[in-house]
C-alpha positions as CSV (number, residue, x, y, z in Angstrom):
1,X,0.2,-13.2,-12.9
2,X,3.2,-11.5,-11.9
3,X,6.9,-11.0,-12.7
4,X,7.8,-13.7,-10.3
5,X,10.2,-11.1,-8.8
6,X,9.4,-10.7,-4.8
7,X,13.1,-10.9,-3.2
8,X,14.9,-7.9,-2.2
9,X,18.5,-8.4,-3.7
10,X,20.2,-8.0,-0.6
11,X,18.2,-9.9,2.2
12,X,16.7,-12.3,0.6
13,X,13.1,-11.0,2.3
14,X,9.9,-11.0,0.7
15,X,6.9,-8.5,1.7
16,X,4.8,-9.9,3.4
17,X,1.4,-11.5,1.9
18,X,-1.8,-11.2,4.2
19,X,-0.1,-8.6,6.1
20,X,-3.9,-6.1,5.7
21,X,-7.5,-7.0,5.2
22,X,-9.8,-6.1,2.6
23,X,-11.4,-3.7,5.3
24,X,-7.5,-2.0,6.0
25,X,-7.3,-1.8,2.4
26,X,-10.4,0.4,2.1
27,X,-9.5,2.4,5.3
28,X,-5.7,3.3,3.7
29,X,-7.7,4.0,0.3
30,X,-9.6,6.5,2.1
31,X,-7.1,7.9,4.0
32,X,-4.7,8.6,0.7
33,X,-7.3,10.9,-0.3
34,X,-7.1,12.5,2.8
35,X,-10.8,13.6,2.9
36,X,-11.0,16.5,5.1
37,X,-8.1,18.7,4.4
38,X,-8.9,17.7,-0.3
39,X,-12.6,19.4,0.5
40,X,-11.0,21.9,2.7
41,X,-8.8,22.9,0.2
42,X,-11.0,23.1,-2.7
43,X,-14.5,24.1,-1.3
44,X,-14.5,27.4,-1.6
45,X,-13.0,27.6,-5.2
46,X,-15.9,25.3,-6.7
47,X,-18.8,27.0,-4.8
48,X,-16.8,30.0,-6.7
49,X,-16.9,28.5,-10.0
50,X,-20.4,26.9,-9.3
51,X,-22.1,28.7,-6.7
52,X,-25.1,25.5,-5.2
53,X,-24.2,23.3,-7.7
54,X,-20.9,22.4,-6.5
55,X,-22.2,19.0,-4.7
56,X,-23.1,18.4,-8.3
57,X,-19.6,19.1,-9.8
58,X,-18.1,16.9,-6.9
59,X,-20.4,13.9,-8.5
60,X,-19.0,14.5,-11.9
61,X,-15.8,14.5,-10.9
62,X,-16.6,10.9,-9.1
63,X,-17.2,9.7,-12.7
64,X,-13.7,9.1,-14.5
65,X,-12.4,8.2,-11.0
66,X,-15.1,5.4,-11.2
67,X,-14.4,4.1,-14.6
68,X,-10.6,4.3,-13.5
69,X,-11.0,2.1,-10.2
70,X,-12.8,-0.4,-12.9
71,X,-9.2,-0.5,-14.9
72,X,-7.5,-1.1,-11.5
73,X,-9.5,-3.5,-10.2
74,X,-9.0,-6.2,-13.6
75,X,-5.8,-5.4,-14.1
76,X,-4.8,-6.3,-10.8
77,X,-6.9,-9.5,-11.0
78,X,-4.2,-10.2,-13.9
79,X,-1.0,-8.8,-12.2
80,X,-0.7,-8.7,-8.4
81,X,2.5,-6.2,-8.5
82,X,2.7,-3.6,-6.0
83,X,4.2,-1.2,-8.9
84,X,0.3,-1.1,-10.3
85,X,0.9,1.1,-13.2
86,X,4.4,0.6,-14.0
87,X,4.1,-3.1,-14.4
88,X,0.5,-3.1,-16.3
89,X,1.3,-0.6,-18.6
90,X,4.8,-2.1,-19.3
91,X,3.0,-5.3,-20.0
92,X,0.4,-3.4,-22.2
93,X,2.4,-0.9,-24.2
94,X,5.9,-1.3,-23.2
95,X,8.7,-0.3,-21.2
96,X,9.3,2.8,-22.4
97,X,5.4,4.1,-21.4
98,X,5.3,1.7,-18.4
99,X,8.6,3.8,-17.0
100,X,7.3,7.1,-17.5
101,X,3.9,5.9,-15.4
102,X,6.1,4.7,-12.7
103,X,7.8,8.1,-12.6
104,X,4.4,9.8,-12.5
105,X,3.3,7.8,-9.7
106,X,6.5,8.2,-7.4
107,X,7.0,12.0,-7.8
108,X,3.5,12.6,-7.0
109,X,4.2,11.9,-3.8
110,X,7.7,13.5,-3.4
111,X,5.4,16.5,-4.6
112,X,2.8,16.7,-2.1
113,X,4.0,14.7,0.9
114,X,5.9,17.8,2.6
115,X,2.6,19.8,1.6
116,X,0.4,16.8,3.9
117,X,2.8,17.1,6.2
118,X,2.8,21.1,6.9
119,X,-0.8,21.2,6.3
120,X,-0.9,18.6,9.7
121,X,1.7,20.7,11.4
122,X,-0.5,24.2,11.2
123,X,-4.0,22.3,12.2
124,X,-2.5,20.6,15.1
125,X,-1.1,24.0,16.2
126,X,-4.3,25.5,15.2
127,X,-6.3,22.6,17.2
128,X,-4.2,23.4,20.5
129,X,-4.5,27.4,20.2
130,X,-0.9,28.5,18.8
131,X,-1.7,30.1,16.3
132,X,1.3,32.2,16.4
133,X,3.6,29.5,15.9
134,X,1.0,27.7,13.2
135,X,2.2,31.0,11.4
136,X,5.6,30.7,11.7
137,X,6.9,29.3,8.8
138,X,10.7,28.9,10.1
139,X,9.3,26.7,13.4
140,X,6.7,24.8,10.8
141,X,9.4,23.5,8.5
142,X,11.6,21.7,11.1
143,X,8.5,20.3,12.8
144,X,7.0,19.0,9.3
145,X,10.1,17.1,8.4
146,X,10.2,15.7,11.6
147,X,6.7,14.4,11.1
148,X,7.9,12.8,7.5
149,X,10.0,11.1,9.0
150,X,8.3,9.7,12.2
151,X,5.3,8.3,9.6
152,X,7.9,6.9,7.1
153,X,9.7,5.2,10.4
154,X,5.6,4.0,11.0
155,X,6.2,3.0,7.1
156,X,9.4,0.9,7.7
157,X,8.3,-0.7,10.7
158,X,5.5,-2.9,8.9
159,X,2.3,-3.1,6.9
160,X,0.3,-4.4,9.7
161,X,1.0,-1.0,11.9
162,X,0.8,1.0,9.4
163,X,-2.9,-0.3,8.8
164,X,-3.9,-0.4,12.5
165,X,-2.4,3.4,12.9
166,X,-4.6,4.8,9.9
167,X,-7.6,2.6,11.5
168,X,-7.0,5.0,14.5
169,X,-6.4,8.3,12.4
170,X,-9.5,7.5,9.9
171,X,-12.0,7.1,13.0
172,X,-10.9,10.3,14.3
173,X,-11.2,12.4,10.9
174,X,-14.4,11.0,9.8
175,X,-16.1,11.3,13.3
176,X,-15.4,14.8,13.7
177,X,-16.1,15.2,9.8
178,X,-19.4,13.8,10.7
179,X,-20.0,15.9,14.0
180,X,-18.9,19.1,11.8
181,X,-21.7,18.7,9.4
182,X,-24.6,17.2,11.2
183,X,-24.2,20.4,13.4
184,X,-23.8,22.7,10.1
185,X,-26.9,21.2,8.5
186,X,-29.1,21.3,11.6
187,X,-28.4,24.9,12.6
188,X,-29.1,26.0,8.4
189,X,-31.8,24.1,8.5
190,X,-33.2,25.5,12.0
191,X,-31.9,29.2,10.9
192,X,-29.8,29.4,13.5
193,X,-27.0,30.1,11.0
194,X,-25.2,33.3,11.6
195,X,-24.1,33.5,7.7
196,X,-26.5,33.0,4.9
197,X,-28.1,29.9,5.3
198,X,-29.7,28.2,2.3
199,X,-32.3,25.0,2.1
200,X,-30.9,22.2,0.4
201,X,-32.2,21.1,-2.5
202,X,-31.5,17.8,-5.0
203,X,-31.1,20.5,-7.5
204,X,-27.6,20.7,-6.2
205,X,-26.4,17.6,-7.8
206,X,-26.7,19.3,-11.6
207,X,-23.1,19.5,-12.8
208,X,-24.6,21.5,-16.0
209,X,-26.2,24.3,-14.1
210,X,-24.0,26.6,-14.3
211,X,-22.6,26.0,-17.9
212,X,-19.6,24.0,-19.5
213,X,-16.7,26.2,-18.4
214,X,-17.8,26.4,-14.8
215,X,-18.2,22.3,-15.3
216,X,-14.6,22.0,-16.9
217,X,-12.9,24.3,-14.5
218,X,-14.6,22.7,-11.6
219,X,-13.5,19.3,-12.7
220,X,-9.7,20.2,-12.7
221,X,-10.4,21.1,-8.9
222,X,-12.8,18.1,-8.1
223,X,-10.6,15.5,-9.4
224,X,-7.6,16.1,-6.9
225,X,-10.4,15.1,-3.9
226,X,-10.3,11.6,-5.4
227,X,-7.0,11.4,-5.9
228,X,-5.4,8.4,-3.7
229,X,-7.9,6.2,-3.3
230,X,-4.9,3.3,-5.2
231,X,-3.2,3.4,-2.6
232,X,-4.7,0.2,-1.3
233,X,-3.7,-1.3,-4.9
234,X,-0.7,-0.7,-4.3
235,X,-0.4,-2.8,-1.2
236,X,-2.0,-5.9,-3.5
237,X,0.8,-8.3,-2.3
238,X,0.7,-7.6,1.1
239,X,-3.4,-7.8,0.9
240,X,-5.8,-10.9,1.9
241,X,-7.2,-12.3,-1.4
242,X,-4.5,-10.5,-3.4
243,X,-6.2,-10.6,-6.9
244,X,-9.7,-9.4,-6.1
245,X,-9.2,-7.6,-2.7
246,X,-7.3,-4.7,-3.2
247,X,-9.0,-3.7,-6.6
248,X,-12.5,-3.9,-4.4
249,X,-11.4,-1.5,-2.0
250,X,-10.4,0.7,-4.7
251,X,-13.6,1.1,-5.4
252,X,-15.7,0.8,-2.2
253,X,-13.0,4.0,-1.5
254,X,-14.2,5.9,-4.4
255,X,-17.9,5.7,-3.6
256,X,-17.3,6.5,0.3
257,X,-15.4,9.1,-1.1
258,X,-18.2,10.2,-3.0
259,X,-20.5,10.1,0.1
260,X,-18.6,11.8,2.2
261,X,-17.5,14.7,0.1
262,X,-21.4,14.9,-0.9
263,X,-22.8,14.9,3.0
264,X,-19.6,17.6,4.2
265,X,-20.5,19.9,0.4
266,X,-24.3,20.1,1.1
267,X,-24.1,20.9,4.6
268,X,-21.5,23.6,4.1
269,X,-23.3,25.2,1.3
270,X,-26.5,24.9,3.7
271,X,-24.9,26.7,6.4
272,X,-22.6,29.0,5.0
273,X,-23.9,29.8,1.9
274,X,-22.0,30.6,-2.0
275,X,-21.2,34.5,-0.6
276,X,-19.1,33.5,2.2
277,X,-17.2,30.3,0.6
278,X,-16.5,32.3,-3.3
279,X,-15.6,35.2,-1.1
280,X,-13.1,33.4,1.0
281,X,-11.9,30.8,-1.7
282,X,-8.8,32.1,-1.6
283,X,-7.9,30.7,2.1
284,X,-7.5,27.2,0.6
285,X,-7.8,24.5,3.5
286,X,-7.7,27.3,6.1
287,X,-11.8,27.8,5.1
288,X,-12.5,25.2,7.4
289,X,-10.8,27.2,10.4
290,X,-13.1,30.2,9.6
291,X,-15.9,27.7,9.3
292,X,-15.1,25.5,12.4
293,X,-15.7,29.0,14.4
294,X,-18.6,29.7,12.9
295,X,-20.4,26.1,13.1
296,X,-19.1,24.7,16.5
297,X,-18.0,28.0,18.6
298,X,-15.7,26.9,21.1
299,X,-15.3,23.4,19.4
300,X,-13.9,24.3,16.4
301,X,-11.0,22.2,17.5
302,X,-13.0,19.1,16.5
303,X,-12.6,20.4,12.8
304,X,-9.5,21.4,13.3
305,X,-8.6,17.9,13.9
306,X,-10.1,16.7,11.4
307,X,-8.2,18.6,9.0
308,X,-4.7,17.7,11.2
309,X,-5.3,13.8,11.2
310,X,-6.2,14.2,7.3
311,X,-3.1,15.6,6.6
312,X,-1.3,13.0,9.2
313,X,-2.8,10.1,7.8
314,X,-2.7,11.1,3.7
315,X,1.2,11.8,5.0
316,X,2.0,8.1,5.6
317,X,-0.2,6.3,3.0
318,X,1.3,8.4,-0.1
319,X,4.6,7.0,0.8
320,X,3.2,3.8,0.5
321,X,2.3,3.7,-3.7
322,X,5.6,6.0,-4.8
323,X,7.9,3.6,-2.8
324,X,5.8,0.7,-3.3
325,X,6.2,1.8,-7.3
326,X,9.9,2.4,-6.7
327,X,10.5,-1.1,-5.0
328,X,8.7,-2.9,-8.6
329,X,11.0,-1.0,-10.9
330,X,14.1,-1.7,-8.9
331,X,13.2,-5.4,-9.0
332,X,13.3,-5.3,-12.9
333,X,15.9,-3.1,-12.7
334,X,14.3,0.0,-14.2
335,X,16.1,1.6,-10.9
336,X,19.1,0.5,-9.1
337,X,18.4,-2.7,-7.5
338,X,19.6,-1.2,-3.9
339,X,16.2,0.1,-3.9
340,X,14.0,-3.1,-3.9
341,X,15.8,-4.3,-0.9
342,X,13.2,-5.2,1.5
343,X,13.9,-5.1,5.2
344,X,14.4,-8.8,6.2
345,X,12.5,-8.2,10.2
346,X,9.6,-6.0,8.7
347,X,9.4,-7.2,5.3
348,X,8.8,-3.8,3.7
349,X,10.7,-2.1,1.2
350,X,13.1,0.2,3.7
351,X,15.5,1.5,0.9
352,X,12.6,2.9,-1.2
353,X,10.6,3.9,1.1
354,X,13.5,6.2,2.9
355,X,14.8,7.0,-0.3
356,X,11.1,8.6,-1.3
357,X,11.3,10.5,2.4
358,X,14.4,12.2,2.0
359,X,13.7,13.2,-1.7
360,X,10.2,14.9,-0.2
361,X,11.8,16.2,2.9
362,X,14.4,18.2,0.3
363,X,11.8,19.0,-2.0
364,X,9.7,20.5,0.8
365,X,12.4,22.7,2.2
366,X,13.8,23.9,-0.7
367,X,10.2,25.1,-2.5
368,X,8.9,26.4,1.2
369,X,12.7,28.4,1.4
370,X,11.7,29.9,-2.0
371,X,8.2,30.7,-0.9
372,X,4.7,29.3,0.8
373,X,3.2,30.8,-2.3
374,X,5.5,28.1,-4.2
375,X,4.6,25.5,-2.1
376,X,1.2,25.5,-3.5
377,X,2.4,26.4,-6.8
378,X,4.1,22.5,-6.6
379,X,1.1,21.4,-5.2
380,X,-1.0,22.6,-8.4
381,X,0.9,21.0,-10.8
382,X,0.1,17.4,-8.9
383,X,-3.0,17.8,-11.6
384,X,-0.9,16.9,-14.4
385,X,1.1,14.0,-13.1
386,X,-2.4,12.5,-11.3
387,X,-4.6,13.3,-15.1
388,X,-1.2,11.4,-16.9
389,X,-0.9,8.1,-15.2
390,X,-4.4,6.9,-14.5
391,X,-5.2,8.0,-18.4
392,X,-2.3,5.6,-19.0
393,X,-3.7,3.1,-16.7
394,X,-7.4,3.3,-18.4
395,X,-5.9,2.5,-21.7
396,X,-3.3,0.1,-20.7
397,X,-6.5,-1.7,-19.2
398,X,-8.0,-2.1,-22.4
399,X,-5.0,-2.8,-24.6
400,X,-4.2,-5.6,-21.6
401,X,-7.3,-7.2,-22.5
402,X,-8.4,-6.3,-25.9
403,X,-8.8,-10.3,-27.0
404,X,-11.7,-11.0,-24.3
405,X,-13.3,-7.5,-24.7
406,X,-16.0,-8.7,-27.2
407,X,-16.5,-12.0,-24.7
408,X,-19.1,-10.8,-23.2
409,X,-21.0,-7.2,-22.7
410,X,-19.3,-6.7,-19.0
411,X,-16.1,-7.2,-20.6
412,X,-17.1,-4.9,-23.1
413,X,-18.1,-2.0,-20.6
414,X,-16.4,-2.4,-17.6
415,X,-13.1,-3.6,-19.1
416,X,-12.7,-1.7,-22.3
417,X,-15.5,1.3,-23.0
418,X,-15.5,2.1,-19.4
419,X,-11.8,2.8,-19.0
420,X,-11.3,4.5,-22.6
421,X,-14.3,7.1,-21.2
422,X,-12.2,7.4,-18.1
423,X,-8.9,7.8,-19.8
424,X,-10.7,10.6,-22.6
425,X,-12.2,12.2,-19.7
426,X,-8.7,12.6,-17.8
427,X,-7.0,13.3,-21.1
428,X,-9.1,16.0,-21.9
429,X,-8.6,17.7,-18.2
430,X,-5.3,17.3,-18.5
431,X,-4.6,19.6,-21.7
432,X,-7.2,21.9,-20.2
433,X,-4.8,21.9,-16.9
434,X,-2.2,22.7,-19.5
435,X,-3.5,25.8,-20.6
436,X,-5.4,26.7,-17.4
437,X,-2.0,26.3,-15.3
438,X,0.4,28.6,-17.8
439,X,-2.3,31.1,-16.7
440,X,-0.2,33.6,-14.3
441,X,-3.3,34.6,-12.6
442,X,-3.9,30.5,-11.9
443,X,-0.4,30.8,-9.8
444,X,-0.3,31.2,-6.5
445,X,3.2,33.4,-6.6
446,X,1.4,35.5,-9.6
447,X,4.4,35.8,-11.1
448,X,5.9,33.8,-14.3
449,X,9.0,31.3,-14.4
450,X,10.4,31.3,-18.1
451,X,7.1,33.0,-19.6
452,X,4.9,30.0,-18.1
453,X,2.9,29.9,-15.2
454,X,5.2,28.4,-12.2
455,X,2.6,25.4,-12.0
456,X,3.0,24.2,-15.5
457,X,7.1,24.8,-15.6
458,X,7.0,22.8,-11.9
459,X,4.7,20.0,-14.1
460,X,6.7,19.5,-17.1
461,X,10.2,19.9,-15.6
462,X,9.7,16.7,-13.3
463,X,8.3,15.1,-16.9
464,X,11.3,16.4,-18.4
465,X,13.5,15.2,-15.8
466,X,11.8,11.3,-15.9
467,X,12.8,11.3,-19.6
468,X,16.4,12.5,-19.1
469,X,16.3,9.3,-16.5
470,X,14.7,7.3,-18.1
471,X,17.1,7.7,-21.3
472,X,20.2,7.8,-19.4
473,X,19.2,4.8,-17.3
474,X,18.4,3.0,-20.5
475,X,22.0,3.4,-21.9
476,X,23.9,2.3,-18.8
477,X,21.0,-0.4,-17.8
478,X,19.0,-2.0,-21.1
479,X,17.9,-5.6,-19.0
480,X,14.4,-3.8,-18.6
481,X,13.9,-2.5,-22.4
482,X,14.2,-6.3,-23.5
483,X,10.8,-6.7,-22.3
484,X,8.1,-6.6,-24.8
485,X,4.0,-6.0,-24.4
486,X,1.8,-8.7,-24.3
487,X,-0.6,-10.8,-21.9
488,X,0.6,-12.2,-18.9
489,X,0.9,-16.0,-19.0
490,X,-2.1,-16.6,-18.0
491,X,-4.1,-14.6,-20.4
492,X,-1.8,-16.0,-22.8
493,X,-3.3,-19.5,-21.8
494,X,-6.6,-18.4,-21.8
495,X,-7.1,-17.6,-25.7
């Protein structure tokens, strides 16, 4: 059941239900994540903490994402709105928790969009051989807004292209994905490896090899790979089957998510080695240009790609659930009501989705200006707002339901124990990304802001910001605060 609320306030439009299947769903879940340039990025710093066993740390990290999806999926089987959090957690536990998940949700993507975007900017160079120019942060930074704002344009223009462009984009990352680490695993396994070649072993998938604080410090890094995977929840009324569909490919995501990073982690390890990757972990994505030379010789490009239409496709899909999110609390006017216009040719939420652009394209030049080292500085600190809202989602999941958790022992696990673990799990990784992030040797700059570590002062300034909003919008605006928690209608009916 939803708010009843699908009209922009201008046009009169409505977004447009059927727009994407259940299989574009799973394809923009995946994509969100972006696959190739997540592992990229955080290889080499778990085979650090972990040395083998970092296929295993990968499949712990799967677990609260799991137990998360579970919350999405019957929540959204309750309320179809494409503002996911904000509108179940506002219905659980009120406004006043519901507006701060919103936030959460939409300046994770003003945080890392410009980061996707320079990240496909440098491959693509990279890809085609200018590798001076991939270097050249003053001709990157024109060239990455530009690319914002062509795949928010791809945004504007409709669901239904957006979908069949990341069908193209997907194809292309996960082939060369796949070509990359059939030819990695053969050559370990034939010793043809010039690095230090290793024979895989199901051993790997121990988590608790190494110890607890390799585990918990892997699990901060492995749960960012996940992250994303909403994204097709988030297009719930503009999906076939609205109340089961999108929640489904929620999870289908998560477990191809879980193959994939799996079949790319063992065949790196395999091939490369722990020396190589914990001795170059602090390259970050650009690992997989060293090991793109290494594996394929003159066609490193194809990994280069891979990286490139990662980056490309993550770029237009996290617009989708922070304007998405914007466009629900504009509707019940949480936000100014310009924002949940919908355009009334392409039925998608124009305002709010431009609006998110031009806030990341800012946010990305101003933070590169400062410093690339910054950059990534912003980018760490995505850890808190990702552990925050899908905590709040687990438990909103249960309070949502808590008179039909004892019907029936899959209500019991899968609607109420299984989220709770989630949400303790993600709670617990988020404090430890508290303390780890203050850490100046954790920053990227290695320097402090204010005595803290720049990630954690970057983390808790947009949190401080949401609640100066969030207050002063409540003073000038207090239609939304009437609302009160409580089942939807239909739940209500259904005691």
């Amino acid at each position: 059941m939803t708010d009843g609320i699908r009209t922009g306030p201008e046009s009169g439009a409505q977004l447009k239900p059927g727009a994407i299947s259940f299989l574009d769903a799973v394809v923009i879940g995946l994509a969100s994540t972006s696959p190739a340039y997540s592992l990229a990025a955080v290889i080499g710093p778990i085979v650090a903490l972990a040395g083998v066993y970092a296929p295993g740390v990968l499949l712990a990290s799967f677990v609260p994402m799991l137990l998360i999806a579970s919350a999405f999926y019957y929540l959204n089987r309750v309320d179809q709105d494409c503002g996911t959090t904000f509108s179940w957690v506002t219905r659980a536990m009120g406004p006043w928790l519901g507006w701060i998940g919103g936030w959460a949700i939409a300046m994770t993507g003003v945080l890392v969009i410009g980061s996707l975007a320079d990240v496909a900017v440098r491959f693509g160079l990279l890809a085609v051989g200018l590798d001076d120019l991939a270097a050249n942060t003053p001709v990157v930074i024109p060239i990455t807004v530009l690319v914002i704002l062509a795949m928010t344009a791809l945004c504007v223009l409709g669901t239904e292209l957006s979908a069949r462009v990341q069908n193209v984009l997907i194809i292309a990352q996960v082939v060369s994905l796949l070509v990359f680490a059939g030819v990695a695993i053969g050559r370990a396994l034939s010793g043809d490896s010039p690095l230090d070649p290793l024979t895989p072993s199901i051993t790997w998938l121990n988590p608790f090899a190494e110890g607890g604080a390799a585990l918990t410090a892997g699990l901060l890094l492995g749960v960012f790979v996940y992250w994303g995977w909403e994204s097709a929840v988030n297009l719930t009324e503009e999906t076939t089957d609205s109340a089961s569909s999108p929640g489904r490919a929620g999870i289908v995501s998560t477990v191809l998510l879980l193959v994939t990073y799996l079949a790319v982690a063992y065949a790196i390890v395999s091939f490369a080695g722990t020396d190589f990757l914990a001795g170059n972990e602090e390259e970050g994505e650009l690992i997989f240009a060293l090991l793109g030379e290494e594996v394929l010789g003159g066609w490193d490009w194809v990994l280069l790609v891979s990286v490139a239409t990662s980056a490309l496709a993550s770029t237009q899909t996290t617009i989708i659930p922070a304007s998405r999110t914007g466009l629900s609390m504009a509707r019940r006017a949480a936000l100014p009501r310009r924002l949940a216009h919908i355009h009334p040719r392409f039925r998608t939420p124009d305002v709010s989705t431009w609006t998110v652009a031009v806030i990341a394209s800012v946010w990305y030049v101003v933070i590169s200006l400062i410093s690339e080292n910054a950059l990534l500085d912003s980018l760490t600190a995505l850890s808190l707002l990702i552990a925050f809202y899908y905590a709040l989602t687990g438990i909103a999941c249960a309070v949502y339901y808590r008179r039909q958790l004892l019907r029936s022992a899959t209500n019991f696990l899968f609607i109420g124990l299984g989220p709770l673990i989630g949400a303790g799990l993600l709670i617990w990784l988020l404090v430890r990304s508290v303390v780890d992030l203050n850490d100046v040797e954790a920053s990227a700059t290695g320097t402090s802001w204010f005595g803290f570590g720049p990630p954690l002062v970057i983390g808790l300034a947009v949190f401080l910001l949401g609640i100066v909003i969030m207050f002063g919008w409540r003073v000038g605006h207090p239609e939304f605060w009437r609302e009160r928690p409580g089942l939807a209608p239909e739940q209500e009916a259904e005691q």
